[in-house]
C-alpha positions in Angstrom: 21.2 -17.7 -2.0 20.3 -20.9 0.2 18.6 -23.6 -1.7 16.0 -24.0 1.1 14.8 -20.7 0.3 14.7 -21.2 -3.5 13.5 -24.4 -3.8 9.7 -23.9 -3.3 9.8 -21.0 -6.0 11.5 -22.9 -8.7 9.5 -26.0 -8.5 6.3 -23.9 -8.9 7.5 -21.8 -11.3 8.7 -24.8 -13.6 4.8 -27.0 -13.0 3.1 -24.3 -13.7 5.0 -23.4 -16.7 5.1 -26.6 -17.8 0.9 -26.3 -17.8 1.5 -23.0 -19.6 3.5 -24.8 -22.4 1.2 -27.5 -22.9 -1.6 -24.8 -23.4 0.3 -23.1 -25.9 1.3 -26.3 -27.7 -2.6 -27.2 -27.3 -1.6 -30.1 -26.1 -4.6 -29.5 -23.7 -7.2 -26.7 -23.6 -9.3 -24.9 -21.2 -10.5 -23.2 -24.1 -12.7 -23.5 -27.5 -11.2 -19.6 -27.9 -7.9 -20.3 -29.4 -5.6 -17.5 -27.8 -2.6 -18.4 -30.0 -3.7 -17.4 -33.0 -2.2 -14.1 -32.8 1.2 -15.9 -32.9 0.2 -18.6 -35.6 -1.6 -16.1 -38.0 -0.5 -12.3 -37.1 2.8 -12.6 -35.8 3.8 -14.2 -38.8 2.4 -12.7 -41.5 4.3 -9.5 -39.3 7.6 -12.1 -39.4 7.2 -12.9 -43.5 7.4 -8.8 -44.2 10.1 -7.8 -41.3 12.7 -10.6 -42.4 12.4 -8.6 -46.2 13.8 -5.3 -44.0 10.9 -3.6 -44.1 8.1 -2.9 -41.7 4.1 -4.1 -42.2 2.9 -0.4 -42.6 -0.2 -1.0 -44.4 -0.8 -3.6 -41.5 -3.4 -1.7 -39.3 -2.7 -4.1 -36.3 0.7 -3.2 -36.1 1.1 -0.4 -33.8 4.0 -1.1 -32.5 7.7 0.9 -32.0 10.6 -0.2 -34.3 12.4 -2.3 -31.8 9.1 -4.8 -31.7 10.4 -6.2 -35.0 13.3 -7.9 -33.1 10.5 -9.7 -30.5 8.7 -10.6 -33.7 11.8 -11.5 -35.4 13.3 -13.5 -32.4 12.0 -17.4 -33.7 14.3 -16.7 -36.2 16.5 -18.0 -33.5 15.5 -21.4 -33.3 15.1 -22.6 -36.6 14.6 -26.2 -36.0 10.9 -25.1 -34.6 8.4 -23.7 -36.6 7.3 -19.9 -35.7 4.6 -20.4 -33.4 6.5 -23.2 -31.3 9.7 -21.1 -31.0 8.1 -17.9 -30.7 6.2 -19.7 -27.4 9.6 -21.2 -25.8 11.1 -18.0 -26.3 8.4 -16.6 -24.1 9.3 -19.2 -21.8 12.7 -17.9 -21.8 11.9 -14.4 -20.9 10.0 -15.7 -18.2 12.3 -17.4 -16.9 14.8 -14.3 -17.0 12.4 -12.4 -14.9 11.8 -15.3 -12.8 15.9 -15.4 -12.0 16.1 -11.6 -11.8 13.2 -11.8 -8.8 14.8 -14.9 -7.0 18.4 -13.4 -7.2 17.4 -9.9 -6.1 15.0 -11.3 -3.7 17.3 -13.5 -1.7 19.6 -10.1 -0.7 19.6 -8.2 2.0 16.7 -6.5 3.2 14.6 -7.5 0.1 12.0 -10.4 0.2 10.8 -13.2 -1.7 7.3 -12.4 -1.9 8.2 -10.5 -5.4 8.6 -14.0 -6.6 5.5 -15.7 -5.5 3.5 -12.5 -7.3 5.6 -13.1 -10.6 5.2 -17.2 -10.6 1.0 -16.4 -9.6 0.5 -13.6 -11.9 1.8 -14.8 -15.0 0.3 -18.2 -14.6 -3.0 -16.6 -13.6 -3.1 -14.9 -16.7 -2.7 -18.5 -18.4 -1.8 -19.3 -22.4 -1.8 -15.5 -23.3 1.2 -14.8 -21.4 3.5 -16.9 -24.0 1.0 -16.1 -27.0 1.7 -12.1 -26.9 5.4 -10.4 -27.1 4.1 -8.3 -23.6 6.7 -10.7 -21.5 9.8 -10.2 -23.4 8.9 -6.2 -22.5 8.3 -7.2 -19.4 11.6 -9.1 -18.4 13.3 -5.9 -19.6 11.4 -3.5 -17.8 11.9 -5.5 -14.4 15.7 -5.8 -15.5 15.6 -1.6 -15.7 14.0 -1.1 -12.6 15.8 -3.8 -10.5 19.1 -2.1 -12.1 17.8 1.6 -12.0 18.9 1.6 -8.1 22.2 0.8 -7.9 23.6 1.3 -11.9 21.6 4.5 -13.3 23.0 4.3 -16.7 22.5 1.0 -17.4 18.7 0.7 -15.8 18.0 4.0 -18.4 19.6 1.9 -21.0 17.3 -1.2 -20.5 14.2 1.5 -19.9 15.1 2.6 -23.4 15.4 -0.3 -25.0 12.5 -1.4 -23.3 10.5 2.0 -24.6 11.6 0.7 -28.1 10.1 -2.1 -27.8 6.5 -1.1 -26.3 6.9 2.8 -25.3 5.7 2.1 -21.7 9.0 1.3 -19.9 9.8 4.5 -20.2 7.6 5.5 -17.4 10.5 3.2 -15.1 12.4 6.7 -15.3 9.7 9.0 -13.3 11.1 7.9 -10.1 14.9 8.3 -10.5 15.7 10.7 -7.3 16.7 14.4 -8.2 20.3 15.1 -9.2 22.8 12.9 -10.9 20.9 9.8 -11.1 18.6 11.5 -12.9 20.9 12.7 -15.2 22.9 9.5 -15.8 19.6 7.6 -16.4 17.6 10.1 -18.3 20.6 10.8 -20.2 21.7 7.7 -20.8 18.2 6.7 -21.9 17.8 9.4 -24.4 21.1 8.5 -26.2 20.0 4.6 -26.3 16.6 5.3 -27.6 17.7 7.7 -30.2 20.7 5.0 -31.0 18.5 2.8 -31.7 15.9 4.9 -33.5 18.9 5.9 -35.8 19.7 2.4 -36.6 16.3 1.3 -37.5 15.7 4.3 -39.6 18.7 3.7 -41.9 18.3 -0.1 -41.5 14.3 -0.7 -41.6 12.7 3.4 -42.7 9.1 3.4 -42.2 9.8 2.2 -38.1 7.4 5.1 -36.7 4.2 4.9 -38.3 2.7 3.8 -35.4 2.6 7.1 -34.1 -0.3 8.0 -36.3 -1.8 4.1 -37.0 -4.3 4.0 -34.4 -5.8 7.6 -34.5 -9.3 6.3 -35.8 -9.4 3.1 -33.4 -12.7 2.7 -31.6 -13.3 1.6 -27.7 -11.9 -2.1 -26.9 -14.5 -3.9 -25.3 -12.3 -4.6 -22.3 -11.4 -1.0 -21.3 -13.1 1.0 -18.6 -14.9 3.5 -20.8 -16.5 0.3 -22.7 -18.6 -0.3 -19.7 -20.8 2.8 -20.9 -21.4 0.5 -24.6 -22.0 -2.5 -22.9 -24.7 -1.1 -20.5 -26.4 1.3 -23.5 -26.6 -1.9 -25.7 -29.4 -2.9 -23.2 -31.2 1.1 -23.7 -31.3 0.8 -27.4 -27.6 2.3 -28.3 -27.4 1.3 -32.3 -23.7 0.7 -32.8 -22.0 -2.7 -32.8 -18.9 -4.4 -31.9 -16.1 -5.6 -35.2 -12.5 -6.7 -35.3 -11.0 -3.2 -35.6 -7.4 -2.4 -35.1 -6.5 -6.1 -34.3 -8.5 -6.1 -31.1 -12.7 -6.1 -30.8 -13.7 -3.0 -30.2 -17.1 -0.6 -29.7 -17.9 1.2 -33.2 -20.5 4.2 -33.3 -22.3 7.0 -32.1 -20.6 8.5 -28.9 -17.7 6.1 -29.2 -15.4 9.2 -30.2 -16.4 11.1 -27.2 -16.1 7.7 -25.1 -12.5 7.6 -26.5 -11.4 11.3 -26.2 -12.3 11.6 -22.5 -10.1 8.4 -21.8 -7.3 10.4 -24.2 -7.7 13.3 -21.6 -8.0 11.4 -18.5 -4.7 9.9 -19.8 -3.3 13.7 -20.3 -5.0 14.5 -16.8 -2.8 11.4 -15.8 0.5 12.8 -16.7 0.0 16.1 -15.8 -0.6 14.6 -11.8 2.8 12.6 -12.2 4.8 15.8 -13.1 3.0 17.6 -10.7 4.2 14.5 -8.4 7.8 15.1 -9.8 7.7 18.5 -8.7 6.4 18.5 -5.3 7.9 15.3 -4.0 10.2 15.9 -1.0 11.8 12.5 -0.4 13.0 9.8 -2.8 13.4 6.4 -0.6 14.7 3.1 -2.4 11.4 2.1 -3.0 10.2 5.4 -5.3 11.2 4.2 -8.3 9.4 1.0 -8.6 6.7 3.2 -6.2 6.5 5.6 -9.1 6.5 3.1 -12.1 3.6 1.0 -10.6 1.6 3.6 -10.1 2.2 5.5 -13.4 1.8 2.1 -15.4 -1.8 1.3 -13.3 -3.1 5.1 -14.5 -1.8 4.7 -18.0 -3.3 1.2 -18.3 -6.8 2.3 -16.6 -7.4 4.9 -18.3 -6.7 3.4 -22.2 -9.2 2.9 -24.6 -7.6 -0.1 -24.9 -7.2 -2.8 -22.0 -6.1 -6.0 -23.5 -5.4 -9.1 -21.5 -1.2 -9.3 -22.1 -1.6 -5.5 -20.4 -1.7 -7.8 -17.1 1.6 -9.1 -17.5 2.9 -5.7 -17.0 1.6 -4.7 -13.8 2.5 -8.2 -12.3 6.3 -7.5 -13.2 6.3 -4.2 -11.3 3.9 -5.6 -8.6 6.5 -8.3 -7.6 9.2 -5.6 -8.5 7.6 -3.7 -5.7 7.3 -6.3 -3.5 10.7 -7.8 -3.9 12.0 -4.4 -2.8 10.0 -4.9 0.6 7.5 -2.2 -0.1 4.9 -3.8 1.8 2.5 -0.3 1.5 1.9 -1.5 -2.2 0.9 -5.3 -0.9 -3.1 -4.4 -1.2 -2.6 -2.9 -5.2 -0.9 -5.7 -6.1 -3.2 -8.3 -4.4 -5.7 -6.3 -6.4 -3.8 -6.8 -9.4 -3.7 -10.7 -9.1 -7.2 -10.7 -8.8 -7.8 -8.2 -11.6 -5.1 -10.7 -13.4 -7.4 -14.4 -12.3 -10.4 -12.2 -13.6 -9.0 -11.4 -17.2 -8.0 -15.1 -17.9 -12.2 -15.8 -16.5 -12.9 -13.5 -19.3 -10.6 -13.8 -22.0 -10.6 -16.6 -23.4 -12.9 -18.4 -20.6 -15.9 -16.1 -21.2 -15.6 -13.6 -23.8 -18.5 -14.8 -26.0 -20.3 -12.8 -22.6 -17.9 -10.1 -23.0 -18.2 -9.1 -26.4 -21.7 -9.8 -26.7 -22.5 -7.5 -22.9 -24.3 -10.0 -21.6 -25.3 -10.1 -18.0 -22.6 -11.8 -16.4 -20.1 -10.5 -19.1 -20.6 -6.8 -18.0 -20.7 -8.2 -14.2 -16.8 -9.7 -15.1 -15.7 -6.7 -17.0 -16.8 -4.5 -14.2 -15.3 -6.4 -11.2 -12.2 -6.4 -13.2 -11.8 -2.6 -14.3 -13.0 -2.0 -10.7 -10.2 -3.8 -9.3 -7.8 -1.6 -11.6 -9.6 1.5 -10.7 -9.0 0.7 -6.5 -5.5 -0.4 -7.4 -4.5 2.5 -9.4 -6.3 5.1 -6.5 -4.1 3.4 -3.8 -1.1 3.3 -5.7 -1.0 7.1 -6.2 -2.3 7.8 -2.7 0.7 5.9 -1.1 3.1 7.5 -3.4 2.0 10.9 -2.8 1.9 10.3 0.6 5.2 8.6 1.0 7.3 11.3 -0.6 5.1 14.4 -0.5 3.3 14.4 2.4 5.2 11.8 4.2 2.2 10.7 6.2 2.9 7.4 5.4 6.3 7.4 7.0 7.1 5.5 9.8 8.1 7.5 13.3 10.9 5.4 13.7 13.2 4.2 10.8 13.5 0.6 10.3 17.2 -1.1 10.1 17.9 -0.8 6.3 20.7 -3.0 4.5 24.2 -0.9 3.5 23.2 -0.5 -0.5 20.1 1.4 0.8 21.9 3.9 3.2 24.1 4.3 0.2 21.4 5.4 -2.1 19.7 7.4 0.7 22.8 9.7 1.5 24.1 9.7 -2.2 20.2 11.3 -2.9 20.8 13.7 -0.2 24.3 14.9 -1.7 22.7 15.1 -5.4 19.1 17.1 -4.1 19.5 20.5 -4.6 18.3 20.9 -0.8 18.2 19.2 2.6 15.7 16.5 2.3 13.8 16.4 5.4 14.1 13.9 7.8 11.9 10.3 8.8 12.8 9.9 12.4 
């Protein structure tokens, strides 16, 4: 690792995190919309029943798997700040172990920095929401498990499942493990971590999976795709409303059930194409996995009833995963997802006053933004399927690839249960 190459991304990662900490600690504002009182008021009344050993079950904002009571939990660690200030330098912290994770793997053979620029951009983009939500301590796990998945599979299915524990969508990091004993090691090891630590919770903390059922009667969030319809029939006469519901503001009414089950089953309609992906894919290159996990987090994420802002921080991790790893076919979704990313901070906390009450320009935002999602998430899945099932975006001609890739290549065609065809 030269310290020409790294010096550029370090000094703008630390100004504009500095800037991020000041926002947080309201030492300056670009804002009257304060985003940190999730943290102040939420997170720890959460922290006040946790630290008792039991979880906030009649709490119908927390929907959240057990292991979220240790990112909750986690200010306990600094106890010479008070909750909201630790909770935010903690934040810090996990950003700062993605940030190394991305400069470390980035300065290797055959990979490329450009990972890193996405991660320091996105996550500044997205401005004081990334340290006011728990989403980037996920996050710095899930890029750990994918970053890992390649090279160590029982350890990357490890991190995915403690990572699922945490926030459920890390386990999605696992669709792209290459056929054979990868798969096993990583899907096997990730099934004994998860249920490990499901075990421990449930003797230590009972009550840790209530949040499979709290959010069955949760409305439309006015940030999610299928909101759009709400926002538009406000203007035609449409007689419902928009309330705090669920912890998030959301579309309450008639047709907002239908609005929400058709998102339920494009979600279903979602999974069912990535196992249908699973099955008919014919090559798994080094780049699959974080292929696969980018792609299956943009459908997921698109097609929720629910699209809150920290939702960004996600895709950014696996966007600069993606990019570290020299997959330059995914450079357009994840330019798509920084703008998507600059749009959301525009209108959350900048203008959502517009957003929540469908003006004009609100609905103009909301759609430029899910419309950047929606583009993203098409060309995602396109280049996926393309790249391992039709192979049409293959090159004629191999490029030079570093040893730890030729390594994973031939131990994939050892482990497949038939001759994968070939690139050249």
């Amino acid at each position: 690792m030269t310290t020409g190459r790294i010096a550029g991304p370090v000094a703008a990662w630390a100004m504009t995190r500095v800037v991020l900490l000041l926002l947080a600690f309201k030492v300056i504002s670009i804002s009257d919309l304060d985003v940190t009182s999730d943290v102040h008021v939420i997170y720890q009344g959460w922290y006040d029943v946790l630290r008792t050993g039991a979880f906030p079950v009649d709490d119908v904002s927390w929907q959240y798997p057990p292991a979220a009571a240790l990112a909750i939990l986690s200010p306990a660690l600094l106890p010479f700040l008070d909750y909201a200030h630790a909770f935010f330098v903690l934040a810090c912290v996990a950003d700062a172990i993605a940030f190394a994770l991305f400069l470390r793997a980035g300065t290797r053979e055959g990979r490329s920095l450009a990972g890193v620029w996405v991660w320091i951009a996105g996550v500044a983009l997205l401005g004081p929401t990334a340290y006011a939500r728990y989403d980037l301590m996920v996050t710095a796990l899930a890029v750990g498990a994918l970053l890992t998945l390649g090279r160590h599979p029982r350890a990357g299915g490890a991190l995915a499942a403690v990572g699922a524990m945490v926030k459920v969508w890390p386990a999605l990091l696992l669709l792209g493990t290459p056929r054979g004993r990868d798969t096993r090691r990583s899907w096997g090891t990730a099934v004994v971590t998860a249920g490990a630590v499901a075990a421990a919770f449930a003797v230590a903390m009972p009550g840790g999976f209530t949040f499979l059922t709290a959010q069955k009667d949760r409305g439309t969030e006015v940030e999610s795709l299928g909101a759009l319809v709400f926002h538009i029939a406000r203007h035609h006469g449409w007689e419902g409303r928009v309330a705090l519901n669920y912890g998030s503001m959301e579309f309450l009414g008639p047709g907002v059930t239908t609005v929400s089950n058709i998102a339920l089953a494009l979600s279903i309609a979602a999974m069912l194409w990535l196992v249908l992906w699973r099955l008919r894919a014919r090559e798994f290159t080094p780049t699959t996995l974080t292929d696969a996990g980018f792609a299956a987090l943009l459908l997921f994420t698109t097609t929720s009833r629910v699209i809150s802002p920290q939702y960004m921080i996600w895709l950014v991790g696996l966007a600069a995963v993606a990019l570290t790893l020299n997959a330059a076919h995914q450079a357009v979704p994840a330019g798509l997802v920084l703008a998507a990313t600059a749009l959301t901070l525009v209108e959350f906390p900048l203008y959502f006053g517009d957003v929540v009450g469908s003006t004009g320009f609100g609905i103009a935002l909301m759609a430029a933004r899910n419309g950047l999602l929606v583009i993203a998430t098409y060309l995602a899945c396109r280049r996926l399927w393309r790249s391992t099932v039709s192979l049409k975006d293959r090159p004629g001609r191999r490029r030079a690839q570093p040893s730890w890739a030729r390594r994973y290549e031939r131990q994939d065609s050892v482990n497949s249960p038939s001759p994968t065809p070939s690139s050249s």
